[in-house]
N, C-alpha and C positions, 0 to 999 in steps of 0.2 A: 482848607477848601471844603470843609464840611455845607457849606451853603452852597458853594457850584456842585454839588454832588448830589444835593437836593433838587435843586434846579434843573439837572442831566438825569434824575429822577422824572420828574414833572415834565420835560422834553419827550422824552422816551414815552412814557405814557399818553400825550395830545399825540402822539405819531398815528400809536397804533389803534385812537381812536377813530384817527382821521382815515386810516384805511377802511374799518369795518363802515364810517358812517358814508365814502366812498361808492364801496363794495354797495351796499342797501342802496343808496343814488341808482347805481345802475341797475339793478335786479329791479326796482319800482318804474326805472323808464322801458323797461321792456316790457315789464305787468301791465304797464299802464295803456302802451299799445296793443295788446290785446284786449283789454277791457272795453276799449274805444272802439272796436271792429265789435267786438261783442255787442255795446250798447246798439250800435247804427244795424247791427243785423237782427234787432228785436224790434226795432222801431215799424218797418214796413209789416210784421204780424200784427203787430195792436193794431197799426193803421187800418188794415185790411180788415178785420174782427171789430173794429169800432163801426166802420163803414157800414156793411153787412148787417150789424146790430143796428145803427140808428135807424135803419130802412125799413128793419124787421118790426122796429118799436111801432113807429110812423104806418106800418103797412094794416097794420093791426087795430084799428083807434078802442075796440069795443073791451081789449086786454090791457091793464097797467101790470107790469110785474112789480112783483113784491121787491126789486132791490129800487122800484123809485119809489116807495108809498112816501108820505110823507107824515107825520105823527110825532107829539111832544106827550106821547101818556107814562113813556118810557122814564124812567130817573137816570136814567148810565148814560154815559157815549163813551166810545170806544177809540183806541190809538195805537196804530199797528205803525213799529219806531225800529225805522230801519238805520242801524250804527255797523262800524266795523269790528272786527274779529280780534286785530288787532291795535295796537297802540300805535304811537311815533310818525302820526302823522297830522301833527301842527292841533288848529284850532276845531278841525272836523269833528269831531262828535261832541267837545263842546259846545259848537253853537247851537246844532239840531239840539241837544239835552238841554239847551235852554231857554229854546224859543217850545218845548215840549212841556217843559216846568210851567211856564208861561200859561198856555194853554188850559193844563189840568188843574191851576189854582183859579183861572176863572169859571171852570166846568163847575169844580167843586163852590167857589163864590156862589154860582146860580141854584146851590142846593141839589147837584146831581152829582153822584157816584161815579168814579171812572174804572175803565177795564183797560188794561193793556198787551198787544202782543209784540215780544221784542222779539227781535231779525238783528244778531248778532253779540258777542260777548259782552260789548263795552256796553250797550243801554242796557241789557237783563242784568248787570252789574249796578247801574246807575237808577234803577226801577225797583230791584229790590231795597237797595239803602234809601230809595225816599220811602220806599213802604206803601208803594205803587202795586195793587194787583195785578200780578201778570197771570194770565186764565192760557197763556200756549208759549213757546218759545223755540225758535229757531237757531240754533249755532253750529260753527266748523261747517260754513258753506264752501270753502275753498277759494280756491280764486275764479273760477267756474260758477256759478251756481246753476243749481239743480233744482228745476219746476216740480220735482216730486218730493222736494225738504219744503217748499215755503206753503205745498196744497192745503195740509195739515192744518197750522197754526192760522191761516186764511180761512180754513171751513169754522175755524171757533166762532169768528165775528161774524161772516156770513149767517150762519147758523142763528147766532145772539141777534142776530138784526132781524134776522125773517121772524122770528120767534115772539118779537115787542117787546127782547129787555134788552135792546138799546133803540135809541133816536138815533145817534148820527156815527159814523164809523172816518176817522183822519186816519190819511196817508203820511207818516213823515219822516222826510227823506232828503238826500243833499243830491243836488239836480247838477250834471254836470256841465258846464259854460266852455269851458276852454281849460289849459294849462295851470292858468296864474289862476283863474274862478271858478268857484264853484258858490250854487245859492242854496241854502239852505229853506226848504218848502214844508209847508204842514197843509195838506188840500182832503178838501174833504170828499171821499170815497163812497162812502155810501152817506143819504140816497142820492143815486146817480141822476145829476143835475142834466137839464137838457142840455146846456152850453155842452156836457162833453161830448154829448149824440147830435151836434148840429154839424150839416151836412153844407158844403157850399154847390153851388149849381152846376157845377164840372159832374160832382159824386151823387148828387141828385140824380142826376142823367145816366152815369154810368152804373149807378144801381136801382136806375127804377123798373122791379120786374115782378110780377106776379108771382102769389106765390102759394104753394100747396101746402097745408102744412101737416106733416105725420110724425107722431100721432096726434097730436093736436098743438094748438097755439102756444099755450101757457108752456107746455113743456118745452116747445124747444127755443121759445125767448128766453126764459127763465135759463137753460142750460146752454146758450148763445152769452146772456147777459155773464153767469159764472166764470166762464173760459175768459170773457171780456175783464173783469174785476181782477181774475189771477195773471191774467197780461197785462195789465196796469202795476200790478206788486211787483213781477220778475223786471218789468222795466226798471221801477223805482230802486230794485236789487242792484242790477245792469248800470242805471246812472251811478248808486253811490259806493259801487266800487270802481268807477274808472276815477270816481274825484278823490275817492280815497290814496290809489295809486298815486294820482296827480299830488296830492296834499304831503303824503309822503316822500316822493322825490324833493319835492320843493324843500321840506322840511332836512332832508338830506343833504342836500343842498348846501342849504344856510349853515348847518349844523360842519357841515367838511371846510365851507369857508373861514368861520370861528375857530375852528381848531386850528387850521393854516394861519389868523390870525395872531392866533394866543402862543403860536410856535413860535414865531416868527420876533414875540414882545421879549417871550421867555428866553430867548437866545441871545438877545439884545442885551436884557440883561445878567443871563452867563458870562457876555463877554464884557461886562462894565465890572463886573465882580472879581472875573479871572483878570482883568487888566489894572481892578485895584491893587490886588494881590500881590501881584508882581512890581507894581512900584514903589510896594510895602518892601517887598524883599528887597529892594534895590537901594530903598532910601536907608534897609538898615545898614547895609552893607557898605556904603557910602560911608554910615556915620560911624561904624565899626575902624574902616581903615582910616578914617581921620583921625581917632581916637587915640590911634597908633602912631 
């Protein structure tokens, strides 16, 4: 019975996989509900601060601030690549690292130079091996994250953009849809396009108001536009760890059902084995007393 013992080996073992991958199922659908109240309680901030902002643009015509100029004298553009911390959960940072790969072999096709800031383990892992410039980096945000870890690596490109060694600055990040979806997005961040400062006539209304400004224009759109730009990143934070959660459960998931399949084979066939076994021993035993 040295093969059912192997087999009672291999049983033993999908068990106690199937617990811990279980165990992680559940710990990811409780993550994943707070991540979700998290994202939806970030949403009404940007909201409010885009508002405000596009009013402030509009209110002003005689100021453009420097995160909308537009200008191609620059060779860079820049991609701030938001992945998870960790692993085990499905196709998620795959797809973003590849629709990013994408991205920075046409930058580079066009004859410009790329910068990158990664926002979590898995892309500053995936960024260094392609031998991607990373100029800032972000890791160990928790499951929380903190608007005073991502200010930092956000001011680099900031910074690189208002300065004219870069043209264009991408957000890219996985957008949360629901449970079963999540879309993988690469939008571009800087310079801030009007679609994302267009107001509909509800918000027209309820922000048209004169306005004072101290100590002057430039500064405080420009430092209205900022908080706006670092509210756009903590969101795109905020969505790709609720899909990450989501991504992991699901993968947890699948991962406890296969085990409870593969148990289920393996047992099947312990018992075709141990049921050989025994009709081995019987048939000899049979031919034994005939013999006699």
């Amino acid at each position: 019975m040295a093969v059912g013992k192997e087999i009672r080996g291999k049983i033993k073992s999908f068990e106690n996989t199937k617990k811990i991958t279980k165990a992680m199922e559940l710990v990811s659908a409780s993550k994943m509900r707070k991540a979700q109240d998290r994202m939806r309680q970030a949403r009404p901030y940007a909201d409010k601060i885009r508002n405000i902002t596009a009013n402030l643009s509009t209110a002003n015509p005689e100021y453009r601030s420097q995160y909308m100029r537009v200008g191609e004298t620059a060779k860079a553009e820049g991609f701030i690549v938001v992945t998870t911390d960790k692993g085990l959960c499905g196709g998620l940072n795959t797809n973003i690292l590849r629709m990013v790969t994408t991205m920075m072999r046409e930058v580079q096709g066009s004859g410009k130079q790329v910068q990158a800031v990664a926002i979590g383990n898995k892309g500053l892992g995936f960024l260094n091996r392609v031998g991607a410039p990373v100029v800032s980096h972000a890791t160990q945000l928790g499951d929380s994250p903190q608007l005073e870890k991502l200010i930092g690596p956000v001011k680099v490109m900031l910074d690189a953009f208002v300065e004219g060694k870069l043209d264009k600055v991408y957000l890219c990040y996985t957008k949360f849809i629901n449970t079963m979806k999540q879309e993988t997005l690469v939008e571009q961040l800087l310079p801030l396009s009007s679609d994302r400062l267009t107001q509909t006539a509800e918000e027209k209304k309820a922000y048209g108001w004169d306005y004072i400004y101290e100590p002057d224009a430039p500064s405080v759109i420009d430092e209205l536009l900022t908080r706006y730009i670092e509210a756009l990143v903590y969101q795109a934070v905020a969505e790709n760890m609720a899909s990450e959660q989501s991504a992991r459960m699901v993968a947890m998931k699948a991962a406890t059902d296969n085990a409870g399949n593969l148990i289920a084979e393996l047992k099947l066939v312990y018992n075709k084995t141990r049921q050989a076994a025994i009709t081995k021993e019987l048939s000899e035993i049979v031919s034994g007393a005939a013999a006699v």
